[in-house]
C-alpha positions as a printed Julia matrix, in Angstrom:
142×3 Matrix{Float64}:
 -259.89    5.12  -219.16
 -257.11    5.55  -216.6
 -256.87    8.86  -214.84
 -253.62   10.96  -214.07
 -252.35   11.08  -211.0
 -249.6    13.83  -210.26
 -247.82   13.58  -207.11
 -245.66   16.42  -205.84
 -242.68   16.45  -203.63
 -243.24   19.23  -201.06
 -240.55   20.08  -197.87
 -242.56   18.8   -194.54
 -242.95   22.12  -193.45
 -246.01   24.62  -192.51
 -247.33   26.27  -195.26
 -246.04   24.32  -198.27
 -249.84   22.31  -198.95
 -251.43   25.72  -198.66
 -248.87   27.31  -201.2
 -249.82   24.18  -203.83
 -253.47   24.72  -202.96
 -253.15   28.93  -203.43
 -251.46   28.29  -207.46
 -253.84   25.63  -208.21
 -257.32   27.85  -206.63
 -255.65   31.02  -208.33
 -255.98   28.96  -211.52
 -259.16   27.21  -211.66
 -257.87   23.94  -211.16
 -260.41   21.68  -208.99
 -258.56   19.03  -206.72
 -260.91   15.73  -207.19
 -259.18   13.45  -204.67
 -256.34   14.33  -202.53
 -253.43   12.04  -200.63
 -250.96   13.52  -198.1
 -248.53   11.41  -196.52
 -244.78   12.64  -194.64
 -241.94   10.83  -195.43
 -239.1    11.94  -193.48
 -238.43   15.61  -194.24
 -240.75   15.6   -197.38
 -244.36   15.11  -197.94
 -245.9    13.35  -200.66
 -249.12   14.87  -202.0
 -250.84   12.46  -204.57
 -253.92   14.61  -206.79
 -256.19   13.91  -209.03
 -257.73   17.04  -210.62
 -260.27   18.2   -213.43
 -257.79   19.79  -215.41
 -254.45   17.67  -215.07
 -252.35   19.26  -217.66
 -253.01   22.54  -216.77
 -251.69   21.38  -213.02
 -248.5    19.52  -214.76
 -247.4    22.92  -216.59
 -248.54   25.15  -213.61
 -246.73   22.97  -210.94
 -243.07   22.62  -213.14
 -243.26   26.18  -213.91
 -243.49   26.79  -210.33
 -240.4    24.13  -209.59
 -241.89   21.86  -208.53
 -240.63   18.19  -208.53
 -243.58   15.99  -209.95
 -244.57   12.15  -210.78
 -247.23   11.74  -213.22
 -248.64    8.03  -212.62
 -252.02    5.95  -213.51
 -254.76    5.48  -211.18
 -258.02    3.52  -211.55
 -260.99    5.26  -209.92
 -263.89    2.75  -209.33
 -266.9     3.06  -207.8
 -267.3     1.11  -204.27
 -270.55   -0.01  -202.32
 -271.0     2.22  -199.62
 -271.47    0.01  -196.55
 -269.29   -2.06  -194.05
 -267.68   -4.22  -196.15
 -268.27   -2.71  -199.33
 -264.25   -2.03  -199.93
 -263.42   -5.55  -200.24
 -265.73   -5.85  -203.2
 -262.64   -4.0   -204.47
 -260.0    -5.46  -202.93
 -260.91   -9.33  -202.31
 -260.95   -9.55  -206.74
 -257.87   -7.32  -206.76
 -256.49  -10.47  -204.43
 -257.49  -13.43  -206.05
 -255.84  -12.08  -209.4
 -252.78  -11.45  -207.81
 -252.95   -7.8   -208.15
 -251.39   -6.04  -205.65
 -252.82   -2.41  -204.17
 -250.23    0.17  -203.62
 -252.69    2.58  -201.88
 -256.05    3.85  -202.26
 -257.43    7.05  -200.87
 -260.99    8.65  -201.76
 -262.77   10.5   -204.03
 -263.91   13.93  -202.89
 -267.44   13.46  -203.71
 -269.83   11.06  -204.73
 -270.5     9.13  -208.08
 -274.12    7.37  -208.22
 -274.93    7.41  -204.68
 -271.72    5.37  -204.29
 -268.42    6.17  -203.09
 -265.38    6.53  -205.18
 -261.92    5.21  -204.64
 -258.7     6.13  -206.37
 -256.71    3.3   -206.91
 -253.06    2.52  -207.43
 -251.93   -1.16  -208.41
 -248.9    -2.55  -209.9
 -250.98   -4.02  -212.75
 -252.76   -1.33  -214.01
 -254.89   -2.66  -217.33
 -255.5    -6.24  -215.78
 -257.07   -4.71  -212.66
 -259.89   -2.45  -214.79
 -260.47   -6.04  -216.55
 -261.15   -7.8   -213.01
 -263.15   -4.77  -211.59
 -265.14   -4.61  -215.23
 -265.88   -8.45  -214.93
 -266.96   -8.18  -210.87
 -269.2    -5.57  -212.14
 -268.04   -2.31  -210.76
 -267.69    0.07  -212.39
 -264.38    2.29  -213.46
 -264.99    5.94  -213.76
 -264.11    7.53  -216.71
 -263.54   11.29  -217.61
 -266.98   12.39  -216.64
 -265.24   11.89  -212.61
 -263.43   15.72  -213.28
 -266.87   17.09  -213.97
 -268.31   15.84  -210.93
């Protein structure tokens, strides 16, 4: 399964990450894995959540401007070196890696990477065959 990834368009101010965080806390909505990156006068804040829908409606009804993409999440070993059992099939299938940022949490006594390529359904079939495994739904429960 691919996972939802919304990324919102904020003003690089103070306070403007803490006003997303407030509406999303105020509604239940649990932030699984969280990106924050400037760009110029804006920030970029890339989410995953357990309850992306509810964060889509919340987030427009609030104004804000959103991108709704596909991530992978996939579990990764947990030692030096354990990323490029990622990245190093990623490579040799000519798949490139946009970014990756983490998982808040654990899955399996592993860590967890979120994952955005340019070739979304041929990179689960490279992890699946190098034997890692791609988190499904049961990653908003954690």
């Amino acid at each position: 399964m691919i996972l939802k990834q919304i990324s919102v368009e904020l003003k690089n101010q103070p306070g403007e990450m803490s006003r997303v965080s407030d509406l999303l806390g105020e509604e239940g909505i649990n932030i699984r894995a969280i990106c924050a990156a400037p760009e110029g006068e804006k920030s970029i804040l890339r989410f995953v959540v357990d309850n992306p829908d509810k964060m889509i409606d919340l987030l427009q009804g609030n104004g804000y401007k959103l991108m709704i993409e596909p991530v992978i999440a996939v579990e990764t070993p947990d030692h030096a070196g354990g990323l490029n059992a990622v990245l190093k099939p990623l490579k040799e299938a000519n798949i490139n890696v946009s970014y990756l940022y983490p998982f808040i949490g654990r899955f399996h006594d592993n860590a967890v990477l979120i994952l955005g390529v340019d070739k979304i359904e041929p990179a689960i079939e490279v992890l699946r065959k190098n034997y890692l495994t791609i988190l499904e739904k049961e990653l908003y429960q954690i």
